[in-house]
Structures are given as C-alpha cells and as structure tokens.
TORTITOR-378124 format. One line per field, with one value per residue (C-alpha): residue number from 1; x, y, z. Coordinates in Angstrom, 1 decimal. Layout:
<atoms>
pos = (NUM | ...)
X = (X | ...)
Y = (Y | ...)
Z = (Z | ...)
</atoms>
This chain:
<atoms>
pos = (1 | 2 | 3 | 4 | 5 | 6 | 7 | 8 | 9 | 10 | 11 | 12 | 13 | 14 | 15 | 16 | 17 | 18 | 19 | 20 | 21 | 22 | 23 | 24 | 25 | 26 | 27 | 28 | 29 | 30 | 31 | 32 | 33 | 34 | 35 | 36 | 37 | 38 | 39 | 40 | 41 | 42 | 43 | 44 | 45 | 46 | 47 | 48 | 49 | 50 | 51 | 52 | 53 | 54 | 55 | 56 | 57 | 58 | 59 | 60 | 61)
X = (-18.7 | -18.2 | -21.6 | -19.3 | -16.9 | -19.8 | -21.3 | -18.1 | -17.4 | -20.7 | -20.5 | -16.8 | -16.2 | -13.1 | -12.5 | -10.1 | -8.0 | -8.2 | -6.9 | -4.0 | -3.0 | -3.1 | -1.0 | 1.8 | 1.5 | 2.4 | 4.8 | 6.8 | 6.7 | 8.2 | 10.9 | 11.9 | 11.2 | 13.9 | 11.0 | 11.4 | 8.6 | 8.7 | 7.9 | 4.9 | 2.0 | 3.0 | 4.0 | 0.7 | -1.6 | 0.8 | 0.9 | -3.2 | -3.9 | -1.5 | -3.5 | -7.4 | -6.1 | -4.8 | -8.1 | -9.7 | -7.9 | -9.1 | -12.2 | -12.6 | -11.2)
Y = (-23.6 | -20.8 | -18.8 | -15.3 | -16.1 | -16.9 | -13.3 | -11.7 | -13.3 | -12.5 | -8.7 | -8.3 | -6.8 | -7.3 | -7.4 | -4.8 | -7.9 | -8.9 | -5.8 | -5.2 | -8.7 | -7.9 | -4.4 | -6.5 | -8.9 | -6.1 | -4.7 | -7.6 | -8.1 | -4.7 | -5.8 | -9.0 | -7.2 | -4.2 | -2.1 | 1.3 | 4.0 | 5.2 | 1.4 | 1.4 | 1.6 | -1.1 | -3.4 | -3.2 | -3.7 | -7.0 | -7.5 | -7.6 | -9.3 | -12.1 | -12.2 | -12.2 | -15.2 | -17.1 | -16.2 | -17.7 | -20.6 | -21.0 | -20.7 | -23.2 | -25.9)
Z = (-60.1 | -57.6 | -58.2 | -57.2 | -60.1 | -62.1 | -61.5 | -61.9 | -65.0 | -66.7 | -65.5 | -65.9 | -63.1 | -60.6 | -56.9 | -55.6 | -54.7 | -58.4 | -59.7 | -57.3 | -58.0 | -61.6 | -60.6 | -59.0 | -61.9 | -64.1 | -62.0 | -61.6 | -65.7 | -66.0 | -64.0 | -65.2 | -68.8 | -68.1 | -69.7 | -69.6 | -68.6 | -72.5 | -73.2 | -70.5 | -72.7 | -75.6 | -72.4 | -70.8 | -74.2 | -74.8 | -70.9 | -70.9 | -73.8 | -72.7 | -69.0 | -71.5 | -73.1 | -70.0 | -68.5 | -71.5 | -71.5 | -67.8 | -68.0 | -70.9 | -69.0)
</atoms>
C-alpha cells in the first residue's frame, strides 16, 4: 500500500487535487441530475454519503 494514502486515510485529510476532483464530481451529478440550486443541499448530503461508501468499499478490497 501507498504509505501517502495510508497517512491520508488515517488523518482524513485530502489533497487539493482530491477535493476539486470531488467538486467536478459533484458538479457533473448536478447536471446529469437536472438538480436545481433549491435542491443543492439534499443532493450533496446524498451525493457524499454515496462517495463515503464507494470509498469504503475501496478500501476494503
């Protein structure tokens, strides 16, 4: 294993590059999704939970 994604994942932190991936990511999902600026907020909490439990699929495998 990658001893930086190690350290990342025990610290939960992200690289810049991480978290404008995960921007674009969201951007593009809004999009596709049609969802209005009113919707936002209950897009991104469904939007992030659905990206935690990709991650945790990840790392388990």
């Amino acid at each position: 294993m990658d001893v930086r994604i190690s350290k990342r994942r025990t610290t939960g932190q992200m690289s810049v590059f991480e978290l404008d991936a995960l921007r674009e990511a969201f951007r593009r999902s809004v999009r596709e999704n049609n969802v209005t600026e009113v919707q936002w907020a209950e897009h991104a909490e469904r939007f992030v939970k659905s990206m935690i439990r990709k991650e945790s699929r990840g790392i388990q495998a």
